[in-house]
N, C-alpha and C positions, 0 to 999 in steps of 0.2 A: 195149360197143363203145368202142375209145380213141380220143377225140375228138382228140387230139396230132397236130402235125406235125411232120415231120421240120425240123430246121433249114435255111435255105435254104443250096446252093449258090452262089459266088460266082460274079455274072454276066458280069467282066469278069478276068482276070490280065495284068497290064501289064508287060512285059517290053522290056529294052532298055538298065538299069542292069548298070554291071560289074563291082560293088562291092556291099555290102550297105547298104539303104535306109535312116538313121536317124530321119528324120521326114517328116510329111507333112503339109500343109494345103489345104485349101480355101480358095477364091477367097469372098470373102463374099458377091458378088452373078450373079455367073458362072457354067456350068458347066465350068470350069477345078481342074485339080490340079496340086500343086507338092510335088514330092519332093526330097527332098535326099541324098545317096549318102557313105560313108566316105573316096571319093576326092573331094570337093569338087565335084561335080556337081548342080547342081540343075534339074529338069528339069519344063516345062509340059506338062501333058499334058491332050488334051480331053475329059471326062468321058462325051461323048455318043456320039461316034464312037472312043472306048478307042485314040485315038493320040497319040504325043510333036508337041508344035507348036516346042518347044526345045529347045534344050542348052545349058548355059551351065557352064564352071569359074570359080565363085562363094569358094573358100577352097583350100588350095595340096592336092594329094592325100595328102601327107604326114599334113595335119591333118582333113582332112575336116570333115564339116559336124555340128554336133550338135544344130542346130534350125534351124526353117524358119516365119516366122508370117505372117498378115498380118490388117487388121481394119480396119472402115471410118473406126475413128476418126484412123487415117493417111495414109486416102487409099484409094479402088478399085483405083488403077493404081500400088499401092507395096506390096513386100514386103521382111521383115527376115531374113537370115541370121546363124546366131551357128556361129562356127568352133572348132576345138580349137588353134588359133592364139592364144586368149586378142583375138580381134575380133567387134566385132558391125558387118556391113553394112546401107547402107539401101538397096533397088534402087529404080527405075523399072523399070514394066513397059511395054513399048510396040510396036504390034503384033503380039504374043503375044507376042515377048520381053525380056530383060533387055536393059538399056542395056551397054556394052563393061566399062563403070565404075562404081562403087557411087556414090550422090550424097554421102553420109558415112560415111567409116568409124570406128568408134569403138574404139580399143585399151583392153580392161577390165584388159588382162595375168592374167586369171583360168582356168586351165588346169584344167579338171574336168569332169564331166559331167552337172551342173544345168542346165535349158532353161529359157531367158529366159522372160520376160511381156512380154504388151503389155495396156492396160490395156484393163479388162474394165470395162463401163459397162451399170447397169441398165436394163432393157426393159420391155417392157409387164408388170408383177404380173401370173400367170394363176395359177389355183387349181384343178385338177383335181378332177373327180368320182368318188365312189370308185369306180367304175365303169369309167373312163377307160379303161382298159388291164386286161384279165382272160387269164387262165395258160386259160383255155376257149373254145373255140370260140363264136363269135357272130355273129350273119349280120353282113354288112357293113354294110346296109342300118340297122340297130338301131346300129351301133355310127355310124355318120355321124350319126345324132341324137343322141349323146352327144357337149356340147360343153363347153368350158371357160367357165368363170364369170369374170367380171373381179373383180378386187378394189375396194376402197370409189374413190368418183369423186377423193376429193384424193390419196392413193396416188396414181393412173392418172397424175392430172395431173403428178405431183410427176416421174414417170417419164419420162412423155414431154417432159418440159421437160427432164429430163437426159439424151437420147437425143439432142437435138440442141447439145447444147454441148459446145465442144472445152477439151484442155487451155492454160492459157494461163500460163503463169509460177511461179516460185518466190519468195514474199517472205519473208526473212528478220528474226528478231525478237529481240533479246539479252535474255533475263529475268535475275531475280535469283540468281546462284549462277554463274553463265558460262557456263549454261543455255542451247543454241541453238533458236528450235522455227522448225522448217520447214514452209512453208503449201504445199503443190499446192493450186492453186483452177480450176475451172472456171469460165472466164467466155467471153462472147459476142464469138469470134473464129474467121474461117476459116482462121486464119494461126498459129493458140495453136500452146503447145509437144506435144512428139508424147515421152512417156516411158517406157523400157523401164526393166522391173526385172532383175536379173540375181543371180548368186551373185559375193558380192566377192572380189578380190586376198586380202583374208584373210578363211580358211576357213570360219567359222561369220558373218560376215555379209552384206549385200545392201546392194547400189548401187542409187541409181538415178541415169539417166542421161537426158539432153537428145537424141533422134533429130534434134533439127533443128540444132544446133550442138555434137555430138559430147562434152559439158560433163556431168564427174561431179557430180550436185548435189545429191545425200544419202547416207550411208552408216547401215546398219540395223544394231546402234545406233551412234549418232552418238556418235565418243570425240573426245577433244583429241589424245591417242597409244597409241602401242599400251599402253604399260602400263597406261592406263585403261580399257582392255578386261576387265571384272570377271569374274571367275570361273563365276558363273551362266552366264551369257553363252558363254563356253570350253565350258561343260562338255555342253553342245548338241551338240556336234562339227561336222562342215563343215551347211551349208546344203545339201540335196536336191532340196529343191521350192520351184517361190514362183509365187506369184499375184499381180499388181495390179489393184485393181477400186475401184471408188467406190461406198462403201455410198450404201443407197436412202434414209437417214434428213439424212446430212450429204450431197449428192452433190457437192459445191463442195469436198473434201477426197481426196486419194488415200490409200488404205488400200494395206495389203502382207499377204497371208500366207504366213507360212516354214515348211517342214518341213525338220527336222535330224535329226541321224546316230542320234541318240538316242531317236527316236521322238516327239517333241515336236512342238508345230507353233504360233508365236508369231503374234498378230495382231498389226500397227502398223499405229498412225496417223501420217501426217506429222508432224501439228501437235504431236507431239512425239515425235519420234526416237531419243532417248533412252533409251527404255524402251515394252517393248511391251502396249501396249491388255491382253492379257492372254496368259494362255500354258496351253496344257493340253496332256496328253501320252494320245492316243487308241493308240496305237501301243509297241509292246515291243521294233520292231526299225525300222530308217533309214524315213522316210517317202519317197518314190519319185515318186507326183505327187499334185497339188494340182488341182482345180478347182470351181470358183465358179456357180453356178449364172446365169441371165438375172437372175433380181432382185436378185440379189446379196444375198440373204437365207439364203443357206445353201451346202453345197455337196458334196463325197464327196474322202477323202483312200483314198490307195491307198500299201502298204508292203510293207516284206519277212516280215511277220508272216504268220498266218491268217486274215483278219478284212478287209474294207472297211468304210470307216466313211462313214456321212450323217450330217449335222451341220448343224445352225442357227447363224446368226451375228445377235443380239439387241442392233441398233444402239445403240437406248437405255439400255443395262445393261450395254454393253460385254463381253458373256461368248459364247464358242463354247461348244457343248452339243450331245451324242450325241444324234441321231434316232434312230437304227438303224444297231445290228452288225452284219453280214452275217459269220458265221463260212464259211472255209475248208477244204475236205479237203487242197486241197495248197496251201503258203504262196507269198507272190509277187506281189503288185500292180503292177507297172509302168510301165501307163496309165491314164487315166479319162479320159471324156469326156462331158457332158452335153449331151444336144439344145438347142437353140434354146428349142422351144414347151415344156421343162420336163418332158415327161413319160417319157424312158428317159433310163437313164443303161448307159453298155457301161465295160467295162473287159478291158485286155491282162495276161493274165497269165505266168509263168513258163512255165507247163504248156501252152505255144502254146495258149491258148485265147482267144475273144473270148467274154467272157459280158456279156447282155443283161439287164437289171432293169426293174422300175418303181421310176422315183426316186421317186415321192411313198410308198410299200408296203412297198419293196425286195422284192417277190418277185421271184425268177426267172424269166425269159420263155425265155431261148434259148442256148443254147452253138453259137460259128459253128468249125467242127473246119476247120481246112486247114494249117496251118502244122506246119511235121514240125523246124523249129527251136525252140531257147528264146528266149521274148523277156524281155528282160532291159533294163532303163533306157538300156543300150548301144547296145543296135542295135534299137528299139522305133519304130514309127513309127505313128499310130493317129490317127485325125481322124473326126468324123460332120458330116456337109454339112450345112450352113445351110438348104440348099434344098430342096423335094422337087420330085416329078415332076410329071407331069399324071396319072399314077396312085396320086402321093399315098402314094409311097414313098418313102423317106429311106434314102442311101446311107451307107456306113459302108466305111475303106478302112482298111488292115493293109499293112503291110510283112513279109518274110521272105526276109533275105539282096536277092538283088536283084531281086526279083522285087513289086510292087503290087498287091493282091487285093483288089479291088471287091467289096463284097456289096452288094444291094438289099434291103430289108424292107416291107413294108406299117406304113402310121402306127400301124395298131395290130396290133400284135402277140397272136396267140393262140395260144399254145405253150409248152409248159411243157419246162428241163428234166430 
């Protein structure tokens, strides 16, 4: 008898953009969506009841929007828009919608199709049992008594003390050689600074910038002029993907990770700008996105090759290293996302497919079929909710063309496909 289920249907399609959707996020404590459209549109919609609460034109139609974030470490009631205008806006949210005005805007003058970061800050270490999550059917009942193990008690600690501190400044250090190293430090302020990473004015590096005083305050890697831009470096090609996050071991330090045209994908440390923590090349064709898991211990890049990759990031030894290949029939990564509690990870591919995994396994759980477009880095918009239900279902939302397509899944998934 085959125990398999059919993939679930999508329980909501949200309709009412005029343009095709390029990104989407979730509200981090809400049940709120925020879409962003090719005409500059970005639009709140209520998760619960599947209707628009807003409208706002956020960047001119001409340019449209290419990313949409928002994260508590900036605020509940603040989200970031980044344009093909070469701008990144900061909004206010304020009953249900955006203020008339952005509170800062920030001119990168960088004209391309890399989506910003906002920085990504580690959570509670959870450790799954290999059990967690099974490709067969399992009464519900058995699998609600499989739970997750916490990690050692100073870990936990170490976690939860960096869960509640904000960014707070940049200090600068002149070494020997005219050596710059730049510190992001977290320290104990409700008022610290709020940092976006971005793809730079030139092509193969990464800004970061000041959300709260619009202030470019590091360049990845940090030259004196352009000709000091070394060849290694060049030979990357433009910047594709980037993550900012604060590893779990230094969490007083902001970290970057880059994917470039080349397949490559560089880790840096602030605390010296210069040159990156390390660099390894999991990929044969342009890296596409990046993301970083809760602990910031690991994470899944996705590209134009055949292949997704999960990867360990090894605080103390400073090295990225392959977990697990996930080989391809048809090539194309274009999104990835990782849940909260750690245990799926979904990716958007070319082949309009949303395919579902166990991040801790990488087996296979589920392919969600609706999309009759290609989704491509361009017009891709792809988010999984912070939140679940009172049924203990966790939502996962897709764009195609103009249209928003809500799916619901149960936390554990048993389905193979």
């Amino acid at each position: 008898m085959n125990t398999r289920r059919p993939p679930p249907d999508p329980v909501a399609v949200l309709r009412g953009h005029r343009a095709s959707v390029m990104d989407v996020c979730f509200h981090p404590t809400k049940p709120l969506l925020f879409t962003g459209a090719t005409n500059g549109e970005l639009r709140i919609w209520d998760t619960t009841q599947h209707r628009t609460l807003s409208s706002s034109w956020v960047h001119t139609a001409a340019h449209g929007i290419i990313c949409i974030a928002t994260s508590p470490l900036i605020g509940n009631n603040k989200i970031v828009s980044q344009g093909r205008d070469g701008t990144v806006k900061y909004w206010d949210i304020e009953e249900g919608g955006l203020l008339r005005t952005p509170s800062v805007t920030i001119k990168t003058n960088s004209y391309h199709f890399c989506k910003l970061s906002l920085v990504k800050t580690p959570s509670h270490c959870l450790v799954q049992t290999q059990a967690d999550i099974s490709p067969i059917d399992v009464p519900v009942e058995q699998l609600s008594n499989k739970v997750l193990k916490e990690c050692k008690d100073d870990d936990m600690e170490a976690r939860q003390t960096s869960s509640v501190e904000v960014l707070d400044g940049i200090k600068s250090e002149s070494i020997e050689g005219g050596q710059t190293e730049s510190i992001f430090q977290m320290k104990d302020s409700t008022e610290g600074s709020k940092f976006v990473a971005v793809a730079g004015e030139q092509p193969s590096q990464v800004e970061i910038w000041d959300l709260n005083t619009a202030e470019r305050l590091a360049c990845l890697p940090q030259i004196c002029n352009e000709d000091s831009l070394n060849r290694s470096t060049k030979s990357r090609g433009m910047c594709m993907a980037v993550q900012a996050f604060l590893p779990s071991e230094y969490q007083s330090f902001l970290n970057v990770l880059a994917g470039y045209e080349d397949g490559s994908i560089a880790w840096w440390d602030m605390r010296n700008p210069a040159i990156p923590l390390t660099s390894v090349k999991f990929h044969s064709e342009p890296v596409l996105s990046l993301t970083v898991d809760s602990p910031c211990t690991g994470g899944i890049s996705g590209a134009a090759d055949d292949k997704i990759v999960l990867f360990t990031l090894d605080h103390q030894m400073g090295s990225c290293q392959v977990k697990k290949e996930i080989a391809l029939d048809r090539p194309g990564i274009a999104g990835t996302s990782i849940r909260t509690d750690g245990k799926i990870v979904a990716t958007a591919g070319w082949d309009h497919r949303i395919r579902i995994y166990n991040y801790h396994k990488g087996n296979a759980l589920a392919i969600l079929k609706y999309h009759s477009a290609m989704m491509t880095n361009r017009d891709l918009g792809f988010s999984i909710s912070p939140l679940l239900d009172s049924e203990k279902k966790a939502n996962l939302v897709v764009t195609d063309r103009g249209l928003v397509v809500q799916f619901s899944f149960f936390l554990h998934i048993s389905m193979m496909c």
